[in-house]
N, C-alpha and C positions, 0 to 999 in steps of 0.2 A: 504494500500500500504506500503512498505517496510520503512522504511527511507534513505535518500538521506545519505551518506557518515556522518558520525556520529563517531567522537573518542574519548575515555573517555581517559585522562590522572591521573593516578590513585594515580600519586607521585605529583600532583599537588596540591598544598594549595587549587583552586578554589572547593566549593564542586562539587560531579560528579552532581548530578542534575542541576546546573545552566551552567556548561559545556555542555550537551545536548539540554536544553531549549537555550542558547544563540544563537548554533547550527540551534536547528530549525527555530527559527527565521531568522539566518542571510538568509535559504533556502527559508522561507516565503516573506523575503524582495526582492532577489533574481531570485526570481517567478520559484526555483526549485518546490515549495510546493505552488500551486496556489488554491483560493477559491473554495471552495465544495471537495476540494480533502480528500478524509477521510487516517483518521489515523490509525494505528493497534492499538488496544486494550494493555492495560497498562501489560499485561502478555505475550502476544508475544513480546512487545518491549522490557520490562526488559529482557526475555531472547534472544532475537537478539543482544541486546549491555552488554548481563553478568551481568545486572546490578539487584539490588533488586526491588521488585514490588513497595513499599513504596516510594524508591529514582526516580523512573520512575513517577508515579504519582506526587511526586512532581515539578519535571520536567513540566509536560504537564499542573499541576494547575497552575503555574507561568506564561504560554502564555494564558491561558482560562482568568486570572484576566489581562492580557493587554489587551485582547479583541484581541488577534489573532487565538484561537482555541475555539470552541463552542462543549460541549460535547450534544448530541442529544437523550432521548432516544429511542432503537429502531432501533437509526440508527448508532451511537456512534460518534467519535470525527472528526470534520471536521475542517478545514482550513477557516478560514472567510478574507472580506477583513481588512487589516489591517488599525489601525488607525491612522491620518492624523495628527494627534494633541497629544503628549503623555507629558502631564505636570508633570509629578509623575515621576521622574528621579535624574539619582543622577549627582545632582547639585545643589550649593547651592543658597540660597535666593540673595547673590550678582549679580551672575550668571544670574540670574532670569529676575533680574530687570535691569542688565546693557543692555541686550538684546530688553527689551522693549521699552526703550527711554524714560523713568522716572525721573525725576532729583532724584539722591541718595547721602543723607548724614547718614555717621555713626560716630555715638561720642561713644570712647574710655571709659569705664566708670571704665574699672580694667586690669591689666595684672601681674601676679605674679606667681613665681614658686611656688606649694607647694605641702605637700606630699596626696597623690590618696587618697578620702573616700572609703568605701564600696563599694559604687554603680559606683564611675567615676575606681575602680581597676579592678572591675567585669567585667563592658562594654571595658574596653581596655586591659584587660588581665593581668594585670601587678600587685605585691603584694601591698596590702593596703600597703601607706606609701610611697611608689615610688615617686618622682619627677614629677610630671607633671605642666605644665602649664595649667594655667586659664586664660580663655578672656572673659572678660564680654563686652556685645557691646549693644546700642542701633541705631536700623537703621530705619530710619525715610524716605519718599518716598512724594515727590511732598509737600516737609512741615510738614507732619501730620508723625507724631511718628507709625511704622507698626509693630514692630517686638525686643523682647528684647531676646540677644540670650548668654546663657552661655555654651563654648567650654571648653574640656580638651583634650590636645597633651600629649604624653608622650615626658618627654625632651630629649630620645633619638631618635628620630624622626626628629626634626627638632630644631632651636632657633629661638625664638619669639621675640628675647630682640628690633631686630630696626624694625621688620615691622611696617610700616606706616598701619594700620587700615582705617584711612580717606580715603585712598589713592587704596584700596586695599581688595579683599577679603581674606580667610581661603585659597579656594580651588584655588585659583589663586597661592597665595603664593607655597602650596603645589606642580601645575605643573610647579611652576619657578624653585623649588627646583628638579625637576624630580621626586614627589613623583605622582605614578599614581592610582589614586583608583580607583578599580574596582568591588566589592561589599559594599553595604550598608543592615542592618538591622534597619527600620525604624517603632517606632509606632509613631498613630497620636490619639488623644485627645479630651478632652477639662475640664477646672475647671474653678475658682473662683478668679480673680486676686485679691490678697493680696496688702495690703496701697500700700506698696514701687515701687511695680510694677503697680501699678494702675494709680500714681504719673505719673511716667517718661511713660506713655501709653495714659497719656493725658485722664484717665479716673476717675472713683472710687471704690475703692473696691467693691469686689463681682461683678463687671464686668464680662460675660463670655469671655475668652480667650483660642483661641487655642493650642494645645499642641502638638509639637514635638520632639522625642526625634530620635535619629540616632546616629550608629554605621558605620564607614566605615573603609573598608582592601585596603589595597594596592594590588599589582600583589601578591606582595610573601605571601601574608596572613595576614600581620601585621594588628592589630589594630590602625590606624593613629588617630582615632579622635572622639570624643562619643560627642555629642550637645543637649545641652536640651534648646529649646527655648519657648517663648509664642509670640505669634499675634493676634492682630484684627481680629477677624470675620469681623467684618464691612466693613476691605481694603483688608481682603487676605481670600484667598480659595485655597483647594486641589481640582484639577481636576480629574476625572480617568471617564474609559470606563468600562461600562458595558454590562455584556450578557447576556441571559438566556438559560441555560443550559440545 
């Protein structure tokens, strides 16, 4: 079947492909695009909406790994019902836990301006050597130490110097500020916690701990904020829906 009204804005920072996927969805939540409804094939869609074959497919993998579309074969892409539960979203560990009705403490353990390494210039765009701010935090849930997380802001983004930390998340701060993020690039992990982090983890080296690392943009594109965190396996887990395809 066709697709429901679908407009790529081309001068838009958002990529085209997440523009169309957001699209279908919002029609799947909508119940324009209701279960069993099949989809057109990755070649009539790219050329119904102008777009490339490669960016159209990317599009349609991104709702297949929510668990909103199921590619079949034989019979190809259908509409499934959507899921009830979506923990894999871009919000942060604060967010997470304030919602659930957890008692949450975070201790403050670094905050300083300094200039971008390699990898924190890469992930937020900006030339090695740039100003950004560092936040080291450890965030601790029902008593037990969950999560040791290290953020870089670029300092023209926002000033860090009085948020209250205890008091307060990253991404909270961010919409007091009116910064709205609306794409993230996220891998997930896992290695060998090292003494120091093993320490404040309430464990011991060589521990496995999980790995995060996240990239997120704002409306206009901007890279706001790149996070490399580790947590307990033990207290925290990634949720996600799966399908076969």
């Amino acid at each position: 079947m066709p697709l429901p009204d679908v407009v790529v804005n081309r001068s838009s920072p958002v990529p085209l492909y997440f523009q169309v996927a957001e699209q279908l969805e919002r029609a799947i939540v909508e119940g324009a695009l209701v279960p069993g409804d099949r989809i057109a094939n990755e070649v009539a869609l790219a050329a119904q909406l102008g777009l490339s074959r490669p960016t159209m497919r990317q599009a349609i993998q991104l709702l297949v790994d929510k668990g909103m579309l199921v590619r079949k074969r034989g019979v190809g892409t259908q509409v499934v019902q959507p899921p009830i539960k979506r923990t894999v979203e871009l919000t942060s560990l604060y967010d997470d836990l304030q919602r659930t009705g957890h008692r949450l403490e975070t201790r403050l353990l670094g905050r300083e301006l300094v200039g971008a390494d390699q990898v924190a210039a890469t992930r937020l765009r900006v030339t090695e050597g740039d100003p950004v701010w560092r936040i080291d935090r450890l965030r601790s849930v029902d008593g037990q130490p969950l999560a040791l997380m290290c953020n870089f802001v670029p300092e023209t983004i926002t000033d860090l110097t009085d948020v209250d930390f205890a008091r307060t998340g990253l991404y909270e701060h961010f919409r007091a500020e009116g910064i709205h993020l609306r794409v993230a690039h996220q891998t997930i992990s896992a290695r060998r916690a090292e003494s120091p982090e093993a320490r404040l983890l309430g464990g011991r080296k060589g521990d496995p701990v999980l790995t995060m690392e996240r990239t997120s943009f704002d409306d206009s594109g901007r890279a706001v904020e790149y996070g490399s965190h580790l947590y307990r396996p033990d207290l925290y887990a990634y949720e996600t829906t799966l399908v076969d395809r």
